[in-house]
KEDRENDREN-866819 format. One record per residue (C-alpha): residue number from 1; residue in one letter; x, y, z. Coordinates in pm, whole numbers, plus 32768, in hexadecimal, padded with zeros to 4 digits. Example, Ala and Ser with C-alpha at 12.3 -4.5 7.8 and 13.67 -1.06 7.14 Angstrom:
residues 2
{i 1	aa a	east 84CE	north 7E3E	up 830C}
{i 2	aa s	east 8557	north 7F96	up 82CA}
//
This chain:
residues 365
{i 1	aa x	east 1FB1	north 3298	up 6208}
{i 2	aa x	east 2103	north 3297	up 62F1}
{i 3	aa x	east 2248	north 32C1	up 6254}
{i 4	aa x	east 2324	north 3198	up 61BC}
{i 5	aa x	east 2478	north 31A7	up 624B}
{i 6	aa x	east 2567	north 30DC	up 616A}
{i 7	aa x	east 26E5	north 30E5	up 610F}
{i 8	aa x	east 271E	north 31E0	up 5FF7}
{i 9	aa x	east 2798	north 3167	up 5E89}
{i 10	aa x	east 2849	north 31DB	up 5D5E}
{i 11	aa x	east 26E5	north 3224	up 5CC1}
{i 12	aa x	east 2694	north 333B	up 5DC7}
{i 13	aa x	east 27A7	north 3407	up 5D6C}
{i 14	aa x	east 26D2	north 3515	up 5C9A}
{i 15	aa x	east 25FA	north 34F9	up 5DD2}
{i 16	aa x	east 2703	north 352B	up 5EE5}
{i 17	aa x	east 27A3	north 366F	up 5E12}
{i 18	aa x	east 2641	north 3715	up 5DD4}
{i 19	aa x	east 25DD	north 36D9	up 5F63}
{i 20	aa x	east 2712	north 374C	up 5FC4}
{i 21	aa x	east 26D3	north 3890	up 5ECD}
{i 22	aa x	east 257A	north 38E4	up 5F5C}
{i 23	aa x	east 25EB	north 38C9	up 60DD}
{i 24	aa x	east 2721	north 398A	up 60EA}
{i 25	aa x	east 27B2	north 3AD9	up 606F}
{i 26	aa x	east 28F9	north 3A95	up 60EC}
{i 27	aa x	east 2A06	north 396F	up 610E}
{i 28	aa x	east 2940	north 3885	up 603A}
{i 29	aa x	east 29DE	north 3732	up 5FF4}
{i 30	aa x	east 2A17	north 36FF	up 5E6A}
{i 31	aa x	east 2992	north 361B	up 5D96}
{i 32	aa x	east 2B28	north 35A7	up 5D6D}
{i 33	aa x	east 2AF9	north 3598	up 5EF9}
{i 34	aa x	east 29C2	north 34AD	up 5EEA}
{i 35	aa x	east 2A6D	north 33FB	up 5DC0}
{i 36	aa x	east 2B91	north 3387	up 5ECB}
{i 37	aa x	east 2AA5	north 3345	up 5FFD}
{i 38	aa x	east 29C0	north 3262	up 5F4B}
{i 39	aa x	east 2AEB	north 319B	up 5EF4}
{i 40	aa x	east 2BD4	north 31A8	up 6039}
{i 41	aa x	east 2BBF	north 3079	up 611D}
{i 42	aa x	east 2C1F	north 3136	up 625C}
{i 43	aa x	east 2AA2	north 3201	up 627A}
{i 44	aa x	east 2945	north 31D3	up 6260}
{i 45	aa x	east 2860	north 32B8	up 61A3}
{i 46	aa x	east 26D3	north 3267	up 61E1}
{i 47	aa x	east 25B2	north 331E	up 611A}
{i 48	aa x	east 2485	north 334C	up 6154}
{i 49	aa x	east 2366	north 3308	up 6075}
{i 50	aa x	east 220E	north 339B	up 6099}
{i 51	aa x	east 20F8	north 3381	up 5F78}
{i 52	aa x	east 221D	north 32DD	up 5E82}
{i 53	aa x	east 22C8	north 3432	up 5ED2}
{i 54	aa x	east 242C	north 345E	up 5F8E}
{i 55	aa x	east 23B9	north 351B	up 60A8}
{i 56	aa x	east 24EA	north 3526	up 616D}
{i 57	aa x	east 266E	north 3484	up 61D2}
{i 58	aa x	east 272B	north 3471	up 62EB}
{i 59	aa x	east 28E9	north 33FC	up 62A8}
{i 60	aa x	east 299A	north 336B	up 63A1}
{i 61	aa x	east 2B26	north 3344	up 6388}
{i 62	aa x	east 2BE7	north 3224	up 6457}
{i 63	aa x	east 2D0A	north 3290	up 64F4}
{i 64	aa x	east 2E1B	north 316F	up 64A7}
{i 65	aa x	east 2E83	north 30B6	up 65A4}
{i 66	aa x	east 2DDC	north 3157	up 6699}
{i 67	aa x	east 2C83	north 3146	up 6757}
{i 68	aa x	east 2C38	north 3296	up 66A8}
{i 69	aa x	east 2B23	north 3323	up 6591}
{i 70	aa x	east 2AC8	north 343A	up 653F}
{i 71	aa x	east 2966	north 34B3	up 64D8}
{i 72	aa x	east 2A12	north 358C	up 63B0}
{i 73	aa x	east 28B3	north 361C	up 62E6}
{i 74	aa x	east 2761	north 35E8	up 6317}
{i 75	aa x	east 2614	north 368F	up 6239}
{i 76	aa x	east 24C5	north 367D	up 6232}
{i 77	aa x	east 23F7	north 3727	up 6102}
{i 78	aa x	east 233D	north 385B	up 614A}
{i 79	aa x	east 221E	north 37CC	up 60DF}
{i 80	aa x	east 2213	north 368B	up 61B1}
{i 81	aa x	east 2276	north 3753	up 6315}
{i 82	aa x	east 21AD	north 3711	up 644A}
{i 83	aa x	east 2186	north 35CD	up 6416}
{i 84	aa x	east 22A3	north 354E	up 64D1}
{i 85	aa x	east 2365	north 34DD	up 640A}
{i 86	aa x	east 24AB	north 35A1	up 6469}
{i 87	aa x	east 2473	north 34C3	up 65A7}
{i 88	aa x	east 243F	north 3391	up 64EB}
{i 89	aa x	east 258B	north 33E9	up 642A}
{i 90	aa x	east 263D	north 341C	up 654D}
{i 91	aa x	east 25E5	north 32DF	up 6602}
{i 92	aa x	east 2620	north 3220	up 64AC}
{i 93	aa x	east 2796	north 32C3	up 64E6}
{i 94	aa x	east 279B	north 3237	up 663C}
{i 95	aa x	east 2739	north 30E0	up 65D1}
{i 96	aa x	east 284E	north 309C	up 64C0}
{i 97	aa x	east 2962	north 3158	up 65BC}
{i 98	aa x	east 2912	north 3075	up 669E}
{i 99	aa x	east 28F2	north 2F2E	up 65AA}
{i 100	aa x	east 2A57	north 2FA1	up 655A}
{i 101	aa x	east 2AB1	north 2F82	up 6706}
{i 102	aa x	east 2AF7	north 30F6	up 66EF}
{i 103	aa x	east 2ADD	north 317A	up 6845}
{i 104	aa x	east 2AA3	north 32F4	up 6807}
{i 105	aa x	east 29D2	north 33B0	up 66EA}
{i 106	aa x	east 2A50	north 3510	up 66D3}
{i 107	aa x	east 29C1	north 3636	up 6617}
{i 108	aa x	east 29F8	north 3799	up 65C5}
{i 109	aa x	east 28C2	north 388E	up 658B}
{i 110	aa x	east 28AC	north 3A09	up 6565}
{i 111	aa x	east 289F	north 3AC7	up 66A7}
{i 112	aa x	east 278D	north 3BA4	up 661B}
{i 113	aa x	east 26A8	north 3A26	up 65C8}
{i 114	aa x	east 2617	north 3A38	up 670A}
{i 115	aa x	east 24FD	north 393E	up 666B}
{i 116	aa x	east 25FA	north 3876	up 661F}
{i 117	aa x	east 26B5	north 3889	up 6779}
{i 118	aa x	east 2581	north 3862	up 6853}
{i 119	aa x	east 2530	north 371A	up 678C}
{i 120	aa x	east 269F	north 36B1	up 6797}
{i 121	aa x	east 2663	north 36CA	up 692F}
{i 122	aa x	east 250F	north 364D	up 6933}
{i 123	aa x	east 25D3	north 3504	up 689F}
{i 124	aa x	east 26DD	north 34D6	up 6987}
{i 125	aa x	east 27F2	north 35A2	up 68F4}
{i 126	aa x	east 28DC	north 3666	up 69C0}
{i 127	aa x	east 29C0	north 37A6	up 6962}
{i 128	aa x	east 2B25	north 3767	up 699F}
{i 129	aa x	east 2BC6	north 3866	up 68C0}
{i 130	aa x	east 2BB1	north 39A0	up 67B5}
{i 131	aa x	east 2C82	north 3A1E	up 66C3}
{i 132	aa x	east 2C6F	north 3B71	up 6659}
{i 133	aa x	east 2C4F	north 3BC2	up 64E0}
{i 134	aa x	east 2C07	north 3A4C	up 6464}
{i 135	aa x	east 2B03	north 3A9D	up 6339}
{i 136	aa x	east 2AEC	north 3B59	up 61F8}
{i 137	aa x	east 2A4D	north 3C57	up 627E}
{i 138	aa x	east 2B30	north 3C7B	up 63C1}
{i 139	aa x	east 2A3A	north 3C12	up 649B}
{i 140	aa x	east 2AB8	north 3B81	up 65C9}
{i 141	aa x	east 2A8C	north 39EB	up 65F0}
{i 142	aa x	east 2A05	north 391F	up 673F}
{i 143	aa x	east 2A90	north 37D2	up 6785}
{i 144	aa x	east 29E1	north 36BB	up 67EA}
{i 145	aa x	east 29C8	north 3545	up 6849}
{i 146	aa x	east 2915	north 342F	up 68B5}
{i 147	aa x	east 2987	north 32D6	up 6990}
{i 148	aa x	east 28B8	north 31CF	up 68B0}
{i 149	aa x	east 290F	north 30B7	up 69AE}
{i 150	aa x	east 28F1	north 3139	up 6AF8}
{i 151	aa x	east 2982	north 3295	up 6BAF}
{i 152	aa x	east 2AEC	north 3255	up 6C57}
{i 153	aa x	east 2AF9	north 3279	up 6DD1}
{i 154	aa x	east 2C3D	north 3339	up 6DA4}
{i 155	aa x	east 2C20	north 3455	up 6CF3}
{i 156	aa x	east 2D17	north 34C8	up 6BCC}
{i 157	aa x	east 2E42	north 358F	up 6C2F}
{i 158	aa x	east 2E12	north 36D6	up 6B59}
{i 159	aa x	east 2F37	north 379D	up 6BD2}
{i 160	aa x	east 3028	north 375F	up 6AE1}
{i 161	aa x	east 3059	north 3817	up 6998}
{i 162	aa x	east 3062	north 37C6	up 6843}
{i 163	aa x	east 3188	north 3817	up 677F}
{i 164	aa x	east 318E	north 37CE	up 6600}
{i 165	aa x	east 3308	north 3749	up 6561}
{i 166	aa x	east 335D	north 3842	up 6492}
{i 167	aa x	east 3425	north 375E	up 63B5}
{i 168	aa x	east 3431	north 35FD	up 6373}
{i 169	aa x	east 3529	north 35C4	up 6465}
{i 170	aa x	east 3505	north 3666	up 6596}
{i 171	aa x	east 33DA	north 3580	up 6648}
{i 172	aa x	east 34C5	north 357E	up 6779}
{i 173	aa x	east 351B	north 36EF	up 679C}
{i 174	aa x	east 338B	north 374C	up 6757}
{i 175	aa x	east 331A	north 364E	up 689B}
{i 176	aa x	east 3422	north 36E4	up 693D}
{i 177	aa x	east 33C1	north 382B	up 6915}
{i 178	aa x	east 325D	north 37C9	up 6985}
{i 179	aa x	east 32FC	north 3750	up 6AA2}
{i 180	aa x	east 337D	north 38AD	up 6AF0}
{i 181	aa x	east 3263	north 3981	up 6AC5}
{i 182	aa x	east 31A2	north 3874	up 6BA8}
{i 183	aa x	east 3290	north 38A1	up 6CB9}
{i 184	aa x	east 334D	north 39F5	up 6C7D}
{i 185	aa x	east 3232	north 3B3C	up 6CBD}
{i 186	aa x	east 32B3	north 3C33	up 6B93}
{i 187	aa x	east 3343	north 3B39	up 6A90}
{i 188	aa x	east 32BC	north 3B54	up 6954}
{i 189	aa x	east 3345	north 3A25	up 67F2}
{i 190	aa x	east 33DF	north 3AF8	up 66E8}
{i 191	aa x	east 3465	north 3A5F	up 65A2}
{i 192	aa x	east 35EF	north 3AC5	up 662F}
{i 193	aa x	east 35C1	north 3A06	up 6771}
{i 194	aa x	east 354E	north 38DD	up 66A8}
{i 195	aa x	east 3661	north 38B7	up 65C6}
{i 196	aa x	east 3767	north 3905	up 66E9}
{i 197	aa x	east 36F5	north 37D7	up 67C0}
{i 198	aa x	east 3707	north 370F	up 6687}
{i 199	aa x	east 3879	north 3771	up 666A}
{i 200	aa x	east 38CA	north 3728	up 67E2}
{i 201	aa x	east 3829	north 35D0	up 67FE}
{i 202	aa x	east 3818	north 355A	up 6682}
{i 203	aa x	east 38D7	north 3411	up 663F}
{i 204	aa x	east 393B	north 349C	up 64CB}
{i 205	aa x	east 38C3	north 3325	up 6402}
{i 206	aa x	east 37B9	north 3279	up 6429}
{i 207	aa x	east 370A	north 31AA	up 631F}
{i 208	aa x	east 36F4	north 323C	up 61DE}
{i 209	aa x	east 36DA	north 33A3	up 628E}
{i 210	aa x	east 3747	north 3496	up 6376}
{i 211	aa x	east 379C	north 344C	up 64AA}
{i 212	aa x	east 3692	north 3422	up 65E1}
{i 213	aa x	east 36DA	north 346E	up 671B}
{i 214	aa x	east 3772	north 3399	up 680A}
{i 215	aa x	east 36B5	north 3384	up 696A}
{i 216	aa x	east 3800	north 340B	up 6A15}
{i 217	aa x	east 3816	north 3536	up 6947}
{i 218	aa x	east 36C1	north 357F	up 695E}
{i 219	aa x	east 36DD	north 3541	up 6B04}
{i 220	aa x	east 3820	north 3603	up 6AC4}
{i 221	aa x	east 377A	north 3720	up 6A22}
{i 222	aa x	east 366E	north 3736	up 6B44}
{i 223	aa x	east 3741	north 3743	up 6C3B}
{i 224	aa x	east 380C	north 3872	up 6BA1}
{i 225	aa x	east 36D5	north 3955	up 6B81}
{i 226	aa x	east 3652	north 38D7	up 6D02}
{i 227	aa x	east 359D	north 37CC	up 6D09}
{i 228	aa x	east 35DC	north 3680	up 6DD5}
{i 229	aa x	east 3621	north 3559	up 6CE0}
{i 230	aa x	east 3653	north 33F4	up 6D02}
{i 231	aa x	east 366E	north 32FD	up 6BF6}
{i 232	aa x	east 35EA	north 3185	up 6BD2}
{i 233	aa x	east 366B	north 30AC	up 6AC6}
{i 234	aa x	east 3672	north 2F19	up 6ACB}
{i 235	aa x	east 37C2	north 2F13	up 6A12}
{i 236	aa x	east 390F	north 2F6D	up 6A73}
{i 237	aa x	east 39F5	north 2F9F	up 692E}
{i 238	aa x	east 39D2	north 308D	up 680B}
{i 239	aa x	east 3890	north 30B3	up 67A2}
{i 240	aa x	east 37E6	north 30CD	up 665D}
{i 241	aa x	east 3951	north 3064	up 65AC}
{i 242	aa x	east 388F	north 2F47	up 650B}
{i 243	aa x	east 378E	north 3029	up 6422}
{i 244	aa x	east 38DB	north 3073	up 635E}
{i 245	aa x	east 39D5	north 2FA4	up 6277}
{i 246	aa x	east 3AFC	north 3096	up 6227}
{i 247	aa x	east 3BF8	north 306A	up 6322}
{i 248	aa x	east 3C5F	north 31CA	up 6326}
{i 249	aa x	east 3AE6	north 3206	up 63A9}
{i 250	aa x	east 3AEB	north 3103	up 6498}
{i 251	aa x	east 3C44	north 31B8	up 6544}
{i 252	aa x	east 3B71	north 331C	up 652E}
{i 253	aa x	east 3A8F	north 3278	up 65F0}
{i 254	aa x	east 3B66	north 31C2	up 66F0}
{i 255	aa x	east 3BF6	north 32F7	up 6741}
{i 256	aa x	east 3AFE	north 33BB	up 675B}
{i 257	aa x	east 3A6E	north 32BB	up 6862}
{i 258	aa x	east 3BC2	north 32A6	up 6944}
{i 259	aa x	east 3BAF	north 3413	up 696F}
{i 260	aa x	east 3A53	north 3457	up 69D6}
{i 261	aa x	east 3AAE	north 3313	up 6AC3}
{i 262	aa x	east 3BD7	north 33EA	up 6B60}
{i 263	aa x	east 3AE7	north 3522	up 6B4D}
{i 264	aa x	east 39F5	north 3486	up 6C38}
{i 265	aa x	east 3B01	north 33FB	up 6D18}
{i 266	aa x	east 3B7E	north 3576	up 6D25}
{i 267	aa x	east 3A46	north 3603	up 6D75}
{i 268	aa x	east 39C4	north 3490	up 6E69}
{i 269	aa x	east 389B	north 349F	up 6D8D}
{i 270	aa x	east 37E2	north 3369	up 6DD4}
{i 271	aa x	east 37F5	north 3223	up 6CF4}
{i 272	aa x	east 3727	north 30E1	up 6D19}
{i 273	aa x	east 3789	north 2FE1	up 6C5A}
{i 274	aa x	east 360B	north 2F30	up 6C73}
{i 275	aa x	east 34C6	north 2F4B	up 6BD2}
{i 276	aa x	east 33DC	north 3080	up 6C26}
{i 277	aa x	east 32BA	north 2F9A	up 6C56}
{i 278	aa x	east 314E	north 3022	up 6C93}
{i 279	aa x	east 3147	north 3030	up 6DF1}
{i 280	aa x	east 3283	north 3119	up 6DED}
{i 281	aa x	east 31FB	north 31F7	up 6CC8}
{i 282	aa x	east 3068	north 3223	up 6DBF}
{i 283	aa x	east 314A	north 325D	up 6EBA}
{i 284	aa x	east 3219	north 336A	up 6E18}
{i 285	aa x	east 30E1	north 33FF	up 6D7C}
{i 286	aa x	east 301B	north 33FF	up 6EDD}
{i 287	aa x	east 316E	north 34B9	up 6F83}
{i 288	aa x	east 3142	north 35B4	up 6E4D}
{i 289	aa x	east 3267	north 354B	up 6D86}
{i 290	aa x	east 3258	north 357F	up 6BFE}
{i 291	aa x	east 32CC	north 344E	up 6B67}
{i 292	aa x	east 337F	north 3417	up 69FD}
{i 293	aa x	east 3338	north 32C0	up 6986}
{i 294	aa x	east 340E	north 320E	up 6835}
{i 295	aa x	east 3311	north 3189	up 6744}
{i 296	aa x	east 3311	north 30CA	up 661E}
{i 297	aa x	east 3212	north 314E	up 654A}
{i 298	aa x	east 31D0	north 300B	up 646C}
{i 299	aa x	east 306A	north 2FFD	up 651C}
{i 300	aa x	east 3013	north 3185	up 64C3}
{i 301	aa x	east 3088	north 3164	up 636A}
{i 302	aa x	east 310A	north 3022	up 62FD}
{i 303	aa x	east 3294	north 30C0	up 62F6}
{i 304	aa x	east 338C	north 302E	up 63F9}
{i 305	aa x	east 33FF	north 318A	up 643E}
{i 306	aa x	east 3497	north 31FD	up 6598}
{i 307	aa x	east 339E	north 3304	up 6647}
{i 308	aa x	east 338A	north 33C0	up 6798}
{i 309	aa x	east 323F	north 3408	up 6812}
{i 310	aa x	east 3203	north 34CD	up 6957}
{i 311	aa x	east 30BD	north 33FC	up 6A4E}
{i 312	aa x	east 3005	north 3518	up 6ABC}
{i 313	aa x	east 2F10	north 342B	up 6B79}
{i 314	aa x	east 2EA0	north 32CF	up 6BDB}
{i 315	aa x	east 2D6B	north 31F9	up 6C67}
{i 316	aa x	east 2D25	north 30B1	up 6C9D}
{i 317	aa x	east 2D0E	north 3048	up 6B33}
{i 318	aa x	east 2DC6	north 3146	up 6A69}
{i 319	aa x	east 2F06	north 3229	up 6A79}
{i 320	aa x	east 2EC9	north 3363	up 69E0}
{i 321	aa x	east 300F	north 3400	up 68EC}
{i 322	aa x	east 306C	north 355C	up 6840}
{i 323	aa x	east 30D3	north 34D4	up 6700}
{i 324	aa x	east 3190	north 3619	up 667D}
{i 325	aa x	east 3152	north 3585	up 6519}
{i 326	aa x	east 3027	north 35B1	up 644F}
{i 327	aa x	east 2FF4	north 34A9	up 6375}
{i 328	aa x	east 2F1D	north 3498	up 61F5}
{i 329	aa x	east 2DC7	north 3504	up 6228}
{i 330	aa x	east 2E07	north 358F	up 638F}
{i 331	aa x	east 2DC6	north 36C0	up 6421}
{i 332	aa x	east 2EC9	north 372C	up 6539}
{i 333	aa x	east 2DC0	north 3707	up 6652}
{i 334	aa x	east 2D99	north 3578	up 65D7}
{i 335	aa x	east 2EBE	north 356F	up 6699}
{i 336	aa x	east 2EB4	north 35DC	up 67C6}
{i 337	aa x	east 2E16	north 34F8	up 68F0}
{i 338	aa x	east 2E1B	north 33D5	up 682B}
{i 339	aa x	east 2DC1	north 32A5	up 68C7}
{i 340	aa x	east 2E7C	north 316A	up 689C}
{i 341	aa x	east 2E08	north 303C	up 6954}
{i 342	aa x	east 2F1B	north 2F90	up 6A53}
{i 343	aa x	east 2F33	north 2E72	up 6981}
{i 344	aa x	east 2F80	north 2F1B	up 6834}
{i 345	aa x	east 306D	north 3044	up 68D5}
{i 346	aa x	east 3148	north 2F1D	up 6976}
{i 347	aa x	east 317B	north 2E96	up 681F}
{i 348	aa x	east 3187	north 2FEC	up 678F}
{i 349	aa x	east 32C0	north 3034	up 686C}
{i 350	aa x	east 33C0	north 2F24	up 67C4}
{i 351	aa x	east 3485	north 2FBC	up 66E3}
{i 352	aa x	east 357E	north 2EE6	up 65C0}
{i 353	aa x	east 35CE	north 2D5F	up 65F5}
{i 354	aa x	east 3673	north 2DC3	up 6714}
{i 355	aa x	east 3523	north 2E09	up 6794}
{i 356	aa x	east 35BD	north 2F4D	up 6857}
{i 357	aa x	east 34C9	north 2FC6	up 6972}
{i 358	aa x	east 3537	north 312E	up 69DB}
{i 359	aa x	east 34AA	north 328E	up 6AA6}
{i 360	aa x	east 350C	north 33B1	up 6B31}
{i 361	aa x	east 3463	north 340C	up 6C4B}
{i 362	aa x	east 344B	north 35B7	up 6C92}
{i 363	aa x	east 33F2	north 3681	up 6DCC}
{i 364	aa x	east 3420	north 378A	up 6E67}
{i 365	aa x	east 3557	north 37A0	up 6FAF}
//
């Protein structure tokens, strides 16, 4: 009798936690785990039922706003394997990614599973990445992922490295730092470096925080460790003076503003008071620039927050970013590569009710 593949419910919990027990010695997911995922809105966790039994699951996590899931456990009962139906999990994935107009299903499995591999491969997956270390055990991790809608005719850029903000802060500094070990042989992020470019191209207030960084500081800060930097913004004026009432703030932040102004006059660092549209950023990315893109990150996590993200990539539907930020239930590699179609990155890229539009584009002289 073949397998019933159905949506999982708050009755299969005993189910999921003594499955989950009998397939795996190490970095089992806990019955408070199952608890959350069978209530969360933003995954889908399928069973499989064989002979009234729960003979397997497969739980897939949606990236928010983003084209991105990821295939984050699957398990099949000893008893019930070679039947399939790690394959019929696996396509069940696929289905509700792509119900959900995800565009990639990404995975991580064991580098000693070669079972596991060879049928990830056999499906259509592709290895993009490792990471050394990721399990219990210390066994290293594979990465992998699938295109569900169709296979881009330009490839991903993967030269750029990921750098993770070391502080809640410093999104700025940590792209600009990937920015430097993409273009700079030798440089390696440290903690120090971080919190220094923070310092040089911080703007003190903003919101109900620190300060970000203002583009010109951050082009600033390139330029003093090497790197060719030019700067887009749409405005002219202060920036970012409206995300605080105290007047006292405000003045901080004026000043701050003027002098990184006179800074890049010093130093004929270039300004262009326009948008960086998508035509300038593929160009930029196809003349191997690194480019540091202002985002609002209402449509990753529902806060109107100020963000820099570095694009490490683009094709013809999707830009690809380094989001140095790893949000709740992420794991750092959830954010690297992560594709963004055109449509949503464009409205990503407005920041406050000023609806500011701002890069800075890096190279090397």
């Amino acid at each position: 009798m073949p397998a019933l593949l159905r949506v999982a419910h708050a009755a299969d919990l005993n189910a999921l936690v003594a499955l989950e027990n009998r397939c795996f010695r190490f970095d089992r997911l806990s019955r408070r785990s199952f608890r959350h995922w069978l209530r969360a809105h933003h995954c889908g966790l399928l069973v499989a039922e064989c002979d009234d039994n729960l003979a397997g699951y497969v739980l897939v996590l949606l990236q928010q706003g983003t084209r991105l899931a990821r295939l984050y456990s699957i398990a099949v009962d000893p008893a019930y394997r070679g039947q399939q139906l790690g394959e019929a999990l696996i396509k069940a994935g696929e289905d509700y990614a792509h119900q959900q107009r995800r565009l990639y299903l990404r995975l991580e499995v064991r580098r000693d599973n070669q079972r596991a591999i060879a049928l990830y491969q056999r499906l259509g997956y592709r290895y993009f990445a490792d990471s050394p270390d990721y399990y219990e055990d210390h066994e290293d991790a594979l990465r992998f992922q699938k295109r569900l809608y169709y296979q881009p005719r330009n490839a991903e850029q993967l030269h750029l490295p990921w750098v993770q903000q070391q502080t809640p802060f410093t999104c700025g500094p940590a792209c600009l730092q990937m920015a430097l070990a993409a273009l700079q042989e030798g440089y390696h992020p440290n903690r120090t470096e971080e919190l220094l470019l923070w310092r040089e191209a911080t703007t003190i207030f903003m919101t109900a925080g620190h300060g970000g960084c203002h583009p010109i500081g951050l082009a600033l800060a390139a330029h003093a460790r090497g790197l060719k930097a030019s700067v887009w913004c749409n405005q002219r004026g202060p920036l970012f003076v409206d995300s605080v009432r105290d007047p006292a703030k405000k003045a901080v932040i004026e000043t701050l503003h003027a002098y990184f102004q006179r800074q890049a006059e010093e130093k004929t660092l270039p300004i262009h008071y326009d948008d960086f549209g998508s035509h300038q950023l593929d160009d930029a990315i196809s003349a191997g620039c690194i480019v540091l893109v202002l985002i609002s990150t209402w449509r990753l996590d529902n806060r109107k927050a100020p963000h820099w993200v570095a694009v490490s990539g683009s094709d013809d539907e999707c830009f690809y970013i380094h989001d140095p930020d790893p949000g709740e239930d992420q794991v750092p590699l959830d954010c690297q590569h992560v594709p963004i179609t055109r449509e949503k990155f464009e409205q990503m890229r407005k920041y406050g009710q000023a609806k500011l539009r701002t890069a800075v584009v890096l190279g090397t002289h």
